[in-house]
C-alpha positions in Angstrom: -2.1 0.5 15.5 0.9 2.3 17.0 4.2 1.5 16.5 7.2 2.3 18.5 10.1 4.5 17.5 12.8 2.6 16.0 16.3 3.1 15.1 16.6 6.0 12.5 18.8 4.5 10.3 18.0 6.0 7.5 19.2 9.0 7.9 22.0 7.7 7.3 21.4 6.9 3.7 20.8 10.3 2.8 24.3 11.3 1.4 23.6 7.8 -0.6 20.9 9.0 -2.1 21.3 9.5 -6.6 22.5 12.8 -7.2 19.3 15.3 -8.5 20.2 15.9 -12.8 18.4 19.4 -13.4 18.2 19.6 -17.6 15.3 22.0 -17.6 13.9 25.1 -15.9 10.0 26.4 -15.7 9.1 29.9 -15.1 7.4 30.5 -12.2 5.9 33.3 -9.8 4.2 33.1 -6.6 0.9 34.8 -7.1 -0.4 35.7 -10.7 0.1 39.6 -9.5 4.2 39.2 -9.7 6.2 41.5 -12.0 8.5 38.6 -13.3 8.6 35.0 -14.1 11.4 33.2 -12.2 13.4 30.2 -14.0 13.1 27.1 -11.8 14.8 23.9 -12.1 13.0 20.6 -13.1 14.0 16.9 -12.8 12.1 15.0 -15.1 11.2 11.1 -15.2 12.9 11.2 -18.8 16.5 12.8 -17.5 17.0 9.5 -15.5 18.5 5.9 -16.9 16.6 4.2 -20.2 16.1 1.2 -17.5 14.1 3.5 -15.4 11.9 5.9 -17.9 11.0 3.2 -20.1 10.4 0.4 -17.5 6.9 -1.3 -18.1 4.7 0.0 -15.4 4.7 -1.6 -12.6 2.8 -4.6 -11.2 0.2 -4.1 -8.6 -1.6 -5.8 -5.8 -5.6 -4.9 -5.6 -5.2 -2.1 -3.3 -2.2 -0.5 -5.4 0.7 -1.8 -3.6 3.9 -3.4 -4.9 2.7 -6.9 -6.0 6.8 -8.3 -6.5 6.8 -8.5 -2.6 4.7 -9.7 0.0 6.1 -9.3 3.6 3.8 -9.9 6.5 0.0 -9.1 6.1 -2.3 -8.4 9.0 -5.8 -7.2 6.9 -5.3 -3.9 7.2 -3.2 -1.2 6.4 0.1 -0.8 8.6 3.0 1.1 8.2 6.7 -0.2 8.9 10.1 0.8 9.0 12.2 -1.9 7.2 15.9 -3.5 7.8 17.4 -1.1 5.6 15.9 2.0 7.3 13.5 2.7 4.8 9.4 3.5 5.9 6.8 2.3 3.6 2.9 1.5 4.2 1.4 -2.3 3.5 -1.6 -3.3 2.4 -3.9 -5.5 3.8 -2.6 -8.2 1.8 0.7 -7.6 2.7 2.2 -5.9 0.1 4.5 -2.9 0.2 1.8 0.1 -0.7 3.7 4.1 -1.7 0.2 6.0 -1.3 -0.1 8.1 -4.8 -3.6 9.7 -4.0 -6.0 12.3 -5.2 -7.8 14.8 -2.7 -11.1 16.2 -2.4 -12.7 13.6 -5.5 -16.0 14.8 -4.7 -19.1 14.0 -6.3 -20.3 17.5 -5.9 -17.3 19.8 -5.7 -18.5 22.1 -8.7 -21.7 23.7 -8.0 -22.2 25.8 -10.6 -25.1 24.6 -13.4 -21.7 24.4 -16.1 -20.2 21.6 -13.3 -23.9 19.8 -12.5 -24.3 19.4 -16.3 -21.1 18.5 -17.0 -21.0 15.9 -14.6 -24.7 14.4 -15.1 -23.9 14.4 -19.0 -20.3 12.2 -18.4 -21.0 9.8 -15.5 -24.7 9.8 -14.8 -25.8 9.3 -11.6 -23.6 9.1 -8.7 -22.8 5.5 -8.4 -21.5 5.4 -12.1 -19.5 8.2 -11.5 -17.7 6.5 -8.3 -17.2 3.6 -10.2 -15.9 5.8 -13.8 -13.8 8.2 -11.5 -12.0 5.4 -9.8 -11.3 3.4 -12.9 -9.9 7.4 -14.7 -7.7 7.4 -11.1 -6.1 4.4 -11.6 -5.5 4.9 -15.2 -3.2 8.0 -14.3 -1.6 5.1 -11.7 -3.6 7.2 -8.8 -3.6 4.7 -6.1 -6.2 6.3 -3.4 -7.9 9.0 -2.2 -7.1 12.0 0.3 -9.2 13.8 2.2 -12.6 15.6 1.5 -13.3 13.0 -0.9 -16.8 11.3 -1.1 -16.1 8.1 0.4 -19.6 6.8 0.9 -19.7 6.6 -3.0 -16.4 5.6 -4.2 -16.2 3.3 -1.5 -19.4 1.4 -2.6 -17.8 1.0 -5.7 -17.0 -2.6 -6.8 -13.4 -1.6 -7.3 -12.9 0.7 -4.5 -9.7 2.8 -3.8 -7.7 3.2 -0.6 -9.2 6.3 1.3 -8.0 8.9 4.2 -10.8 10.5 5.7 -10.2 13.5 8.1 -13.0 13.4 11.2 -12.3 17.2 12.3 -12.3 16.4 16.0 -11.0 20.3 17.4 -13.2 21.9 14.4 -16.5 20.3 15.2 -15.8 20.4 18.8 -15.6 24.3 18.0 -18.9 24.5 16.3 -20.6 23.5 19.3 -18.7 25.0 21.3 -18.7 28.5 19.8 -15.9 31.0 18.2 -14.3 29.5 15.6 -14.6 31.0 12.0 -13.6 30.6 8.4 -9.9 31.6 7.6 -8.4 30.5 4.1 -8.3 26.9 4.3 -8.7 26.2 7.5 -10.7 27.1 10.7 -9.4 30.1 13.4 -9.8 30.0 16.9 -9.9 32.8 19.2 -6.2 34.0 19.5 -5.3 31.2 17.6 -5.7 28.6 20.7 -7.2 25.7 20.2 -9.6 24.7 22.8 -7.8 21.7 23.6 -8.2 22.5 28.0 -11.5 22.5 28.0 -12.7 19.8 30.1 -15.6 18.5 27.7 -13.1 18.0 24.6 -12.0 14.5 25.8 -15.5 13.3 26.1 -16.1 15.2 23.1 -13.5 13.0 21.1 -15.1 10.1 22.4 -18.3 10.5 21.3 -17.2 12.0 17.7 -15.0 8.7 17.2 -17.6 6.1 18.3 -20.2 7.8 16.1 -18.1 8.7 13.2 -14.9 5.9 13.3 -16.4 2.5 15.2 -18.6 2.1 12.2 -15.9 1.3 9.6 -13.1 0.0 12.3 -13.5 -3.5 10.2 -12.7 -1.7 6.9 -9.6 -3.1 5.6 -10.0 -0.2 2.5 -9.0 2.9 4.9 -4.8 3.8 5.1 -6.0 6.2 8.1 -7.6 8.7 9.2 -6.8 12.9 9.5 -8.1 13.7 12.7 -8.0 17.6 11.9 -6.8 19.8 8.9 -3.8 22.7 9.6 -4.2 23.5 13.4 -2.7 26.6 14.7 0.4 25.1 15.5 2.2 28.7 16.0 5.7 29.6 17.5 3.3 32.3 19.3 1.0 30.0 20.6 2.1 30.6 24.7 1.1 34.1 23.5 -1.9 33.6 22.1 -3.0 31.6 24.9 -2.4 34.1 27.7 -4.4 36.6 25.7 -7.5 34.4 26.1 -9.6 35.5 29.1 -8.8 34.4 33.0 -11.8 32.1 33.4 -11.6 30.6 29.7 -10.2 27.1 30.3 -7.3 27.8 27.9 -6.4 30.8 29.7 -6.3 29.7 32.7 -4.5 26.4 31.9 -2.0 28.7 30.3 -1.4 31.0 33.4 -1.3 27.9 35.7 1.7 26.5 33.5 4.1 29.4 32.9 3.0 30.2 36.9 4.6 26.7 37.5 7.3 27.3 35.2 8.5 30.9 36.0 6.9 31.5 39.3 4.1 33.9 38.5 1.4 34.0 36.1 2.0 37.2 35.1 6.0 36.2 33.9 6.7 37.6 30.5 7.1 34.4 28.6 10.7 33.6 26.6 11.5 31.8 23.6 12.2 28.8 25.7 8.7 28.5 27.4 6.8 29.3 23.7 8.5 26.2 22.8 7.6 24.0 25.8 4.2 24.9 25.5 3.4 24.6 22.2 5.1 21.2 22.6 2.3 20.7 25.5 -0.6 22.0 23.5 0.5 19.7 20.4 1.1 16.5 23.3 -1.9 17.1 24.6 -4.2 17.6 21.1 -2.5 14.3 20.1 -3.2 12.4 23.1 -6.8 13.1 23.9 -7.3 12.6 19.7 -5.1 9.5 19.5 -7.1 7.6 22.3 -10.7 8.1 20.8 -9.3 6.9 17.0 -7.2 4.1 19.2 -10.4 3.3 21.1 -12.8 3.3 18.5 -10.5 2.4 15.1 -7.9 0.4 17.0 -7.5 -1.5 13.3 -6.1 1.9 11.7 -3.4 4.3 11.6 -3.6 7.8 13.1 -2.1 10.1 10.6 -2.2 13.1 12.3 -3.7 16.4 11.5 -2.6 18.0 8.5 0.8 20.1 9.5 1.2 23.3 7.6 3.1 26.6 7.5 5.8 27.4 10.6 4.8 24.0 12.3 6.9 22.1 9.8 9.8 23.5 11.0 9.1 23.8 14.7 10.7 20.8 16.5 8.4 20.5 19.4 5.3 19.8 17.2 7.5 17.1 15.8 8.2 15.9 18.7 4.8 15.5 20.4 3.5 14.1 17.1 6.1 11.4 17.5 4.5 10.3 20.4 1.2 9.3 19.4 1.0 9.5 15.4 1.6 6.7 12.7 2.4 8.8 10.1 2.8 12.3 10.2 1.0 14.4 7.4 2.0 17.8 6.0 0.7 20.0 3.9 3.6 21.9 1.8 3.6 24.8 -0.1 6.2 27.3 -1.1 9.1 24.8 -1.8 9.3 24.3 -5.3 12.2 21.4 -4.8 12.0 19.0 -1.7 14.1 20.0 1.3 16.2 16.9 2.2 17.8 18.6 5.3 14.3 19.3 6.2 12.7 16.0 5.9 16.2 14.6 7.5 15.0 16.6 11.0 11.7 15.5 10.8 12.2 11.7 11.4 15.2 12.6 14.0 12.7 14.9 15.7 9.7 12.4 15.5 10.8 9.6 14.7 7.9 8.7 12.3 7.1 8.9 8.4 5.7 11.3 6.8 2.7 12.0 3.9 2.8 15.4 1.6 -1.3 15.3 2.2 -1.2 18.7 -0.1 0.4 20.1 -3.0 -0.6 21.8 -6.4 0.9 24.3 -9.0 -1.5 26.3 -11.5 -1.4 27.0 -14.9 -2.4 30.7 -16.2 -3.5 29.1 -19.7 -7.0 27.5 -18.8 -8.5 31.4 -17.9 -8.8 31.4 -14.3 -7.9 34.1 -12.3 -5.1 31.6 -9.8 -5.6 34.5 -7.1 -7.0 32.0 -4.2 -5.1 29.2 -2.8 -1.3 28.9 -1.9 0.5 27.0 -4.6 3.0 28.0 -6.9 2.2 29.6 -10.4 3.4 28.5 -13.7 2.7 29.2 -17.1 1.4 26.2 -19.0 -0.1 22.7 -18.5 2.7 20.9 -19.4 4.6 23.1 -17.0 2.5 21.8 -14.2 3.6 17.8 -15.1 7.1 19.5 -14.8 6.1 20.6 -11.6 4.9 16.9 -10.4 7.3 15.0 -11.6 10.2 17.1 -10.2 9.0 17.4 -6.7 7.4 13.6 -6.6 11.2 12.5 -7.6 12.5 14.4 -4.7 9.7 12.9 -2.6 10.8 9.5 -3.7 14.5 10.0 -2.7 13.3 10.8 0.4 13.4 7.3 2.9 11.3 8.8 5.3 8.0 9.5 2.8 5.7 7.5 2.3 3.1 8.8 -0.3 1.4 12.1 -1.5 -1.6 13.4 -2.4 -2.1 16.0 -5.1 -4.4 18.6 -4.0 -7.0 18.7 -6.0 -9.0 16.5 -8.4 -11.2 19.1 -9.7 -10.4 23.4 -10.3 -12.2 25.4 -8.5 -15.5 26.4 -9.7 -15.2 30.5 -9.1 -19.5 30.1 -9.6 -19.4 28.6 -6.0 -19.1 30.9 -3.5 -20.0 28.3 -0.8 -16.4 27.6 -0.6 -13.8 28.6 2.0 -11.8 31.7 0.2 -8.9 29.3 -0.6 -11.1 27.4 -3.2 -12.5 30.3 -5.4 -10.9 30.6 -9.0 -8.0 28.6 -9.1 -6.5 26.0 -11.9 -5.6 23.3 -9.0 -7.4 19.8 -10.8 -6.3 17.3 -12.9 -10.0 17.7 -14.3 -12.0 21.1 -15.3 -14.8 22.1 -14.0 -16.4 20.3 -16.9 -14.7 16.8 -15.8 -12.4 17.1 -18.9 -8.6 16.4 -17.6 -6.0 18.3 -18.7 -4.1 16.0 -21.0 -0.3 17.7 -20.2 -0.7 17.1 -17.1 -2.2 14.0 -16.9 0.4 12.6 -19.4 3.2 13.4 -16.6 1.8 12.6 -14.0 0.7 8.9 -15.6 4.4 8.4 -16.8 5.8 8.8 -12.8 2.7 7.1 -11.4 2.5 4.1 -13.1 6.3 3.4 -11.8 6.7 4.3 -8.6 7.9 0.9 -7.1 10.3 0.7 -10.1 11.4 4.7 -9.0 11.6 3.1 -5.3 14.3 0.9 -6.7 15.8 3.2 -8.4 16.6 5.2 -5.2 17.5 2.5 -3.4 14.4 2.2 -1.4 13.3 -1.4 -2.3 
């Protein structure tokens, strides 16, 4: 269900917003291979008021939301900007819903006999563990699922959570296509251009949605769906493009615009033009994607496809995702405390909320290596619930967010090497390998989770 753009008046309430209190630091590197720790600074759930820190947790509806207020309810999840300029998801039932979810819960996500045996040994078979992992989840105050997670299962489950699943409409249009390939947690594309010309990709989107999506449109259980994961959303893309070969449709659709634009297809392209046409590519990703999931999901939101890297800070993705998304979802790494300014220019430039749809730290005391994967490094497990609660504070400030999802639920299993090279040997889960959580963390992450509508208040978001 789309919504139009309304009045951003919360960015206004930004300079209103409670002033961050910073009592402790964490040492952290980048990648395990750095010469020196670096002290960071942590805002913790226990440097803010008594009323807060030891509130009661909160009170929630059956699908996780805020069960003190109940605004208009249409049976399925929508998302709203209210009279005070604040965006929030609500449920079916009608009650305001902050999505605190868990990506990639996977039945099978450790491979390796140590995982299989661990798993068969704690849950069973697979229905008792969708049921045992959903009831663990909501005990940490987890409320939902992000992507890659085994939805079938946990949402057979008699106590189902909320659940995101991503359809990858331009990576399975590339695998019958031909010439995409495995990069680091994500797909690449030849020259890093998407094949978003070609003349079969509409019909392609069609098809994938009325197979994949029309099936659960009546689901009141799913938030929304991802329709891709990190496209090659690139300040370079023009370039990129014009590299492709004249009769590829990409190519040519790339020499007929800056031909239009500059007079010749052969016009050495300026900073200007790389920034209207990677506004066009993202436009016209997110309007052939947004009319299958419209089409054939029309009860659902469209949250986009998984922004990462330089496209968070390029306006003209923001802009064309304005135009056809719900919610906009991004994938950050490499800010240890959340950028205000920068969240403040992505509802001016979209007009939209946004989701943090992936974010981790790892600890060097559980033994693996930490070498794969993007997120920060710190020292201990009880640094990592530092880590969580400081940047899910600053997400909370922030009127324009409207959930997270910790990326992952389970380490990576370095005995699988069927994994993309971003998932090999890091400490990443809430749980081992051996489905054992790691209680530090798990401790913080519980106390913020299980009072995030009373932390809304607190920030003036209620």
């Amino acid at each position: 269900m789309h919504h139009p753009r309304r009045h951003l008046r919360s960015l206004a309430l930004l300079p209103l917003l409670a002033s961050a209190v910073f009592a402790q630091t964490v040492d952290v590197k980048k990648k395990p291979s750095d010469a020196d720790w670096t002290p960071h600074p942590v805002r913790l759930v226990a440097d803010l008021p008594p009323a807060v820190r030891d509130a009661p947790p909160d009170r929630l509806s059956r699908h996780g939301g805020d069960a003190r207020d109940r605004v208009r309810a249409t049976g399925f999840f929508r998302v709203e900007q209210t009279p005070a300029g604040h965006w929030r998801f609500v449920d079916p039932d009608g009650h305001p819903y902050y999505n605190v979810g868990m990506a990639v819960v996977k039945v099978s996500v450790g491979r390796s006999e140590t995982a299989l045996a661990a798993r068969r040994a704690k849950y069973g078979d697979e229905a008792a563990w969708a049921e045992k992992t959903a009831d663990e989840l909501r005990a940490f105050g987890f409320n939902g699922t992000g992507a890659w997670s085994d939805d079938r299962h946990l949402r057979a489950n008699p106590r189902p959570l909320p659940y995101t699943p991503v359809w990858n409409f331009m990576s399975e249009y590339g695998k019958k296509r031909g010439g995409t390939y495995q990069l680091p947690g994500h797909i690449g594309y030849p020259e890093g251009a998407i094949f978003v010309f070609d003349p079969d990709f509409p019909k392609f989107c069609d098809e994938h949605a009325a197979r994949h999506l029309a099936p659960l449109k009546d689901d009141p259980w799913i938030v929304g769906h991802f329709s891709d994961n990190e496209l090659p959303f690139r300040p370079n893309t023009l370039d990129g493009f014009l590299r492709l070969p004249a009769d590829d449709p990409g190519g040519a659709a790339a020499r007929e615009w800056i031909g239009k634009r500059r007079g010749s297809p052969e016009a050495k392209p300026s900073d200007e033009d790389r920034e209207a046409f990677l506004e066009h590519v993202v436009d016209t990703y997110y309007a052939i994607v947004s009319a299958a999931i419209r089409k054939h999901a029309p009860n659902h939101l469209y949250l986009g496809s998984r922004l990462h890297g330089r496209a968070l800070r390029r306006e003209a993705v923001w802009r064309a995702a304005g135009r056809h998304l719900d919610v906009v979802s991004v994938n950050i790494y490499g800010m240890w405390t959340p950028d205000k300014s920068l969240f403040r220019d992505w509802e001016k430039w979209s007009g939209r909320p946004f989701l943090v749809t992936e974010w981790y730290v790892k600890g060097m005391d559980t033994g693996l290596a930490n070498v794969s994967g993007a997120g920060w490094v710190v020292k201990t497990q009880a640094d990592r619930g530092k880590f969580y609660q400081h940047f899910a504070l600053g997400l909370l400030e922030a009127p324009n967010c409207v959930g997270w999802h910790w990326f992952r639920h389970l380490d990576n299993d370095p005995a699988d090497l069927t994994t993309d090279p971003s998932n090999r040997d890091s400490n990443k889960g809430l749980y081992s390998i051996r489905y054992e959580p790691y209680p530090e963390l798990g401790d913080a992450m519980k106390e913020l989770n299980i009072r995030v509508y009373r932390l809304l208040d607190h920030f003036g978001r209620r």
